[in-house]
C-alpha positions in Angstrom: 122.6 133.4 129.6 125.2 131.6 126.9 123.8 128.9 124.7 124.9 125.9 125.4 124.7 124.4 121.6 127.9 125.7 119.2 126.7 129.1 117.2 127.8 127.0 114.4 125.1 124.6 115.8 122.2 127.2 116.1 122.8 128.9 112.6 122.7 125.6 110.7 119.3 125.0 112.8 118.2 128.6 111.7 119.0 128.1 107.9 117.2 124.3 108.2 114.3 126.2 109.8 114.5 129.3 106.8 114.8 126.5 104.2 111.8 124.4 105.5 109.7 127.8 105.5 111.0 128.3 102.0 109.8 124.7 101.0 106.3 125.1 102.8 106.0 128.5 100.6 106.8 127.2 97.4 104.5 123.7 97.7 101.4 126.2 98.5 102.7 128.6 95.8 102.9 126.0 93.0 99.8 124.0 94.0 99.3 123.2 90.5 102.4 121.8 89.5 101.2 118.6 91.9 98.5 118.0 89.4 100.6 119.0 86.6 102.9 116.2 87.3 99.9 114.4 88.2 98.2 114.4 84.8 101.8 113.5 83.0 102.2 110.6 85.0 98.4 109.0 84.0 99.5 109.9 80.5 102.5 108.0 80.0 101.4 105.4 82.3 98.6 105.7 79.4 100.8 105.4 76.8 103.0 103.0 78.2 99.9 100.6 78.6 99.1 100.8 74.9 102.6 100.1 73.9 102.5 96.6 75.7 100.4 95.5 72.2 102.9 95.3 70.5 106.1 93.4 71.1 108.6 95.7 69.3 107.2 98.5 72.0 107.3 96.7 75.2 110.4 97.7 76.0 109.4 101.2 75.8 106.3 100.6 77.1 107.8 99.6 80.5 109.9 102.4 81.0 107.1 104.7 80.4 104.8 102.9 82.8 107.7 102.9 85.4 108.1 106.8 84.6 104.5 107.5 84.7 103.7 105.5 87.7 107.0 107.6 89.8 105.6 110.9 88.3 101.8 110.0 89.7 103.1 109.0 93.0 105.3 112.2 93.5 101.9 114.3 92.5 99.9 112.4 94.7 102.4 112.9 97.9 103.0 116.6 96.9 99.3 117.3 97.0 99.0 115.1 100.4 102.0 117.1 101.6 100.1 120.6 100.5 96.6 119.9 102.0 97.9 118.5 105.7 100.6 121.5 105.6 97.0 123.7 105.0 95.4 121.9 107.4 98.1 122.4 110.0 98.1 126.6 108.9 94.6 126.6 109.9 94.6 124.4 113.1 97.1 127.0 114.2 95.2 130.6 112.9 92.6 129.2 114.8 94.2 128.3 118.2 95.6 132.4 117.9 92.1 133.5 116.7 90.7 131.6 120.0 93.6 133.0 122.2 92.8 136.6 121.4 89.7 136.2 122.1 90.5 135.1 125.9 90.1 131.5 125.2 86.4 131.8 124.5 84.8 129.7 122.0 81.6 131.2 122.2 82.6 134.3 120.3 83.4 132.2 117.0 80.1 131.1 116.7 78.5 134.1 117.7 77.7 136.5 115.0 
């Protein structure tokens, strides 16, 4: 049976699909570069706070709490992205571990 999408169509869905698994790979790979980025945010956001006492700084002092504040929020949402994509990985070993077990749940607990 033919396809009815273009094959131009299905390999640009394939490479989307190899590219999102590529993604997913490197966020659980690099875990630590979510709190990396996390800890340089809340030390120029630092910074930048302390520089607002003195008025030839504040100008500084802004960007720095703008740049700190951006860096905290894309470690926070990295992290957020990491845990629910673990989350989802283990909702689905487990529906497979129950399915080749014939469905039973009473096995899992039975040890």
């Amino acid at each position: 049976m033919e396809s009815v999408y273009p094959v131009w169509f299905l390999r640009f869905v394939a490479h989307l699909e190899e590219q999102s698994r590529v993604v997913r790979e490197t966020v659980h790979d690099f875990e630590w570069v979510h709190t990396l980025v996390g800890v340089f945010g809340n030390l120029t956001f630092f910074v930048g706070s302390i520089f607002f006492f003195w008025d030839s700084w504040q100008n500084a002092g802004v960007w720095l709490f703008v740049i700190g504040s951006l860096a905290m929020l894309i470690g926070a949402v990295g992290a957020a992205l990491s845990r629910w994509e673990r989350r989802l990985l283990r909702r689905r070993l487990e529906r497979e571990r129950v399915a080749g077990q014939g469905g039973s749940r009473s096995r899992l607990s039975s040890w």
